[in-house]
N, C-alpha and C positions, 0 to 999 in steps of 0.2 A: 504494500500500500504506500504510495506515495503521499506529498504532503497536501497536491491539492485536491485528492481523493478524501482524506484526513480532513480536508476545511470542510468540503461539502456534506460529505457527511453528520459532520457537527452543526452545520447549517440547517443541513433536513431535520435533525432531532430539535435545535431550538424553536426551529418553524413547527415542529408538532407539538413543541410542548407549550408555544405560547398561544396556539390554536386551542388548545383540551382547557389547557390553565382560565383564557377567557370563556370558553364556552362551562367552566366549572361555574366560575364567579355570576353568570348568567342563570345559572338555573338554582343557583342559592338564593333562599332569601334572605339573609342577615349576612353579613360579610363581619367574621368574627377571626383573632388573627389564626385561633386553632385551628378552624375552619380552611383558611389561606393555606395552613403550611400544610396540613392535608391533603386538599386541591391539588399543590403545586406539588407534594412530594408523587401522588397518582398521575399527575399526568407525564409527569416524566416517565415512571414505570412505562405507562402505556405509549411514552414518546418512541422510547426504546423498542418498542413490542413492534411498534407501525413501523420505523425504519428497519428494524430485522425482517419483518413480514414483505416490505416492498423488497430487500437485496432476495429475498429465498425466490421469489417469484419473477424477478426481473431475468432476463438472460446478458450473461455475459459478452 
C-alpha cells in the first residue's frame, strides 16, 4: 500500500464516519455529551465496517 492509497482510504472512513456521526445527531432527540461520544464512537465502528465492505467487493 502506498501513501496515496493510505490518504484515501483515511479519506473514505472520515467521509463515513462524518456521514453516520450527523445522521446519529439527526435522529437523537436531546444531544447529550454521552450520547455524542457514543454516536461518534458507533459510527466509526461502522465507518470501518463500510470501507472494508466497499474494498471486499470492489475488484482490483
Amino acid at each position: 500500500m502506498d501513501w496515496r492509497t493510505t490518504l484515501l482510504t483515511a479519506a473514505e472512513i472520515l467521509a463515513w464516519w462524518a456521514a453516520l456521526t450527523v445522521l446519529w445527531l439527526v435522529l437523537v432527540s436531546a444531544v447529550d455529551t454521552l450520547e455524542f461520544v457514543v454516536g461518534a464512537a458507533a459510527a466509526a465502528v461502522a465507518a470501518l465496517a463500510a470501507t472494508a465492505a466497499r474494498r471486499v467487493v470492489t475488484p482490483r
